[in-house]
N, C-alpha and C positions, 0 to 999 in steps of 0.2 A: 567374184565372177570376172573371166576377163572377155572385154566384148571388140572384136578383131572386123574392120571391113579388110577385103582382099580385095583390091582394086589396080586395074591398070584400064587407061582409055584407049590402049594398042587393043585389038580384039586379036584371039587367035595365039593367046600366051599361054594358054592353060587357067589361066583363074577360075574357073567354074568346074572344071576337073578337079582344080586343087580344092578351093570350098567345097567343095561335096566328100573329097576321098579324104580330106584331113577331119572335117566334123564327123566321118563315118570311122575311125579309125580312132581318133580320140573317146568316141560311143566306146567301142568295138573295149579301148580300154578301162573301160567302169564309169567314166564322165558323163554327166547330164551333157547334153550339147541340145541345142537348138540353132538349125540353118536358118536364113531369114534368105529369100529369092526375092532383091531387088529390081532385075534385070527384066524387064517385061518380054524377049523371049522367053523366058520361064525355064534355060537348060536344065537351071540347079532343081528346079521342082521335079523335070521330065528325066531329070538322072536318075531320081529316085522312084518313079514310079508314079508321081501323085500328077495328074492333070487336071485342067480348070473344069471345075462342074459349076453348070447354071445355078444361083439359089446358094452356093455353098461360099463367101470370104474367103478374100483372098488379100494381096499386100494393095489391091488398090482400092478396098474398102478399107483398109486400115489410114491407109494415105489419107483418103479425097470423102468418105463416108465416116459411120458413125461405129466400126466392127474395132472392137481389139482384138490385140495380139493373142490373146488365150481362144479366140471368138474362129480366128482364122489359124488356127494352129493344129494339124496333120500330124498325128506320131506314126515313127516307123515303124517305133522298137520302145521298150521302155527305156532306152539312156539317150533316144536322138527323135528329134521332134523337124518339123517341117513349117516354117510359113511360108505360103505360095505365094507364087505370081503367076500372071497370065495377059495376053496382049492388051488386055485393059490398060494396065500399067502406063503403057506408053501416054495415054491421053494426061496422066496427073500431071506431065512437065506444064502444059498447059493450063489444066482446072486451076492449079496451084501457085500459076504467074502470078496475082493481084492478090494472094493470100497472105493477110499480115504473118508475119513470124513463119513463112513456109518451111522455113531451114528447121527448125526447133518441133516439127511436128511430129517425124519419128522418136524422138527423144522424151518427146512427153507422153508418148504410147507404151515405149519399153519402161518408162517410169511407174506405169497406173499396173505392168504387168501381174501376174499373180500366181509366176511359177519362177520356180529359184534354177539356174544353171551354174553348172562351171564354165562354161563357154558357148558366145553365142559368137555366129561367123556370119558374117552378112556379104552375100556375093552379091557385087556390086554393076552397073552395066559398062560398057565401056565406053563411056561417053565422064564430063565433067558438068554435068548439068543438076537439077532440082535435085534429082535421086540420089545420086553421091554426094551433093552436100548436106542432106539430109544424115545420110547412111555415116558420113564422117563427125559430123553434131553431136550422136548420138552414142558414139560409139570411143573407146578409149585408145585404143590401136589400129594401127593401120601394117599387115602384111601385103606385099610389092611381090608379085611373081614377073617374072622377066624371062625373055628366053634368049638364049646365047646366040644373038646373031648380031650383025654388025649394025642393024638396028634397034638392036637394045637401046640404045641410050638416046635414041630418035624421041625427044616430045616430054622424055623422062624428066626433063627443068620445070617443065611445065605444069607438070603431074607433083611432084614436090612445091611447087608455090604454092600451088590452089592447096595441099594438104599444109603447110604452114600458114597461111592467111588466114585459114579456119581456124589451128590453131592458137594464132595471135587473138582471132576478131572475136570465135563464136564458141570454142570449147579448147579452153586452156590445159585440159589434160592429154588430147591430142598427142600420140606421137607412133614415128614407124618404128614397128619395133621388129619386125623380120621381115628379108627377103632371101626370098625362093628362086633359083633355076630351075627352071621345065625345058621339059624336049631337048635335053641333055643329048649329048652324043660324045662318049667319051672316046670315040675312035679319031677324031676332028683336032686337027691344031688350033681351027676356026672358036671351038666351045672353050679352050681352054684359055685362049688370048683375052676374049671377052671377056669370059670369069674375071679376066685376072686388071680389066679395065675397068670391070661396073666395079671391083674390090677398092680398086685404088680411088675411083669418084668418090665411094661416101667416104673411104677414108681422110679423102683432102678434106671434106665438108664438114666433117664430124666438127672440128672446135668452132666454128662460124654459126653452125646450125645446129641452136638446141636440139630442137621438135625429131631431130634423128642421133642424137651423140649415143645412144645405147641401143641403137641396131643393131639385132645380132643378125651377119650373113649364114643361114645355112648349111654347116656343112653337110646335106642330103641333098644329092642332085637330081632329081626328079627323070628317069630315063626315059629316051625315044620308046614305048612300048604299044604295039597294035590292040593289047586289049584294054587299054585304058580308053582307046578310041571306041573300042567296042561294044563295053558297059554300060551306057549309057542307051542304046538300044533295047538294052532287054530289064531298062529301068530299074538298075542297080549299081552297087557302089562295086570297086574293084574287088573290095573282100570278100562280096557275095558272089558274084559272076568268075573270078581269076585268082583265090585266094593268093595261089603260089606262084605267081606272074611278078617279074621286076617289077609292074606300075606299084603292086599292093606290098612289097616288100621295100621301095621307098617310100610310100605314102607313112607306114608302118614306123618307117625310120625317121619322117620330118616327125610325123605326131610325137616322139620319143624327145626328141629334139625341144619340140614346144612343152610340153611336163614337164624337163628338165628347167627349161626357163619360168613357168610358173613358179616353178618350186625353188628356182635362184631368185626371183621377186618377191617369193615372200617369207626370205631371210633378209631380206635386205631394208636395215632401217629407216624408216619414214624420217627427213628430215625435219624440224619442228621450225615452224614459220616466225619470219623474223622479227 
């Protein structure tokens, strides 16, 4: 199973677009998928449809209460599953401040879990607080969506510490293994410069820094598209609401992309420890 947080602390990148249209589209290709809606707005729950019901778990009894992940688990479809959030959520940074080992709590959840995936996607909030270092503990990859503006690379140093710290300190298999452009505009000399800026940053970084030397950059550029904005209104993923819309025909293209790299990782021999 590969287990991917999508995180960026920039709000307003597309991350919650992409976790939802990439776990709907990876479904969509025969894959178990389970979303996990970190974010206590709850977009990624409310893209799909599922909103918070009194009485029913959700990701903040999983956090702060006694609910597992199968306990608070929403299917869509039988290849895509749902764990919610809801403005609860927000109170765990707090319940969770004086809790020994708070970092290590999601991780020993999806460990007790009792349903098998090929992929689980944890949309992350956009902040770098208890939830995301949770959501990064637990999880083995980290994909980075970014959007080609001249603030791309605004805070992005900051965003790669905290994901190597963790790596070093609290989960040593850690590492970012794709990043995504959103809100693409390929008619811009503006989208194409940055492209070609955020390309060369990991690339200088790559021998320096493990925790990213086999980031692949996507070549799938996620388009400026009006009904990826719009799907999520009528509590649906792009493929259900705009099949034949550019958002569902790159979303279509990253997921093709990410198979391709499952499937290059597990040719690829496990080195034997020293």
């Amino acid at each position: 199973m590969r287990s991917i947080a999508v995180i960026n602390q920039k709000g307003g990148v597309g991350k919650t677009t992409s976790a939802v249209n990439l776990a709907a589209a990876l479904a969509d290709s025969g894959h178990r998928v389970c979303l996990v809606d970190l974010d206590p707005q709850a977009h990624a729950s409310l893209h799909l449809g599922i909103a918070a019901v009194d009485g029913e778990p959700s990701m903040y009894e999983v956090l702060c209460g006694d609910a597992s992940i199968g306990q608070a688990r929403r299917r869509i479809n039988d290849k895509l599953c749902v764990i919610p959030s809801n403005l609860d959520l927000a109170a765990a940074e707090l319940e969770l401040a004086g809790e020994v080992g708070r970092e290590m709590i999601l991780r020993d959840k999806f460990q007790d879990n009792d349903e098998q995936y090929d992929y689980m996607i944890l949309d992350c909030p956009p902040s770098l607080g208890v939830l995301t270092v949770n959501a990064l503990v637990a999880v083995n990859e980290v994909f980075l969506p970014l959007q080609p503006h001249f603030l791309a690379l605004h805070g992005l140093s900051k965003l790669l510490r905290t994901v190597e710290v963790v790596s070093r300190r609290l989960n040593e298999r850690l590492r970012l293994s794709g990043v995504m452009l959103c809100m693409y505009d390929s008619n811009t000399r503006l989208a194409a410069e940055v492209s070609t800026d955020i390309t060369d940053f990991f690339e200088a970084g790559k021998d320096s820094r493990e925790f990213f030397r086999n980031a692949k950059f996507f070549d799938t550029r996620i388009r400026r598209n009006i009904r990826l904005a719009e799907a999520p209104s009528f509590g649906q993923s792009i493929f259900q609401y705009a099949p034949g819309s550019n958002g569902a025909i790159d979303y279509q293209s990253l997921a093709e992309e990410v198979i391709a790299q499952s499937a290059a990782n597990a040719q690829t021999p496990v080195k034997a420890a020293a």
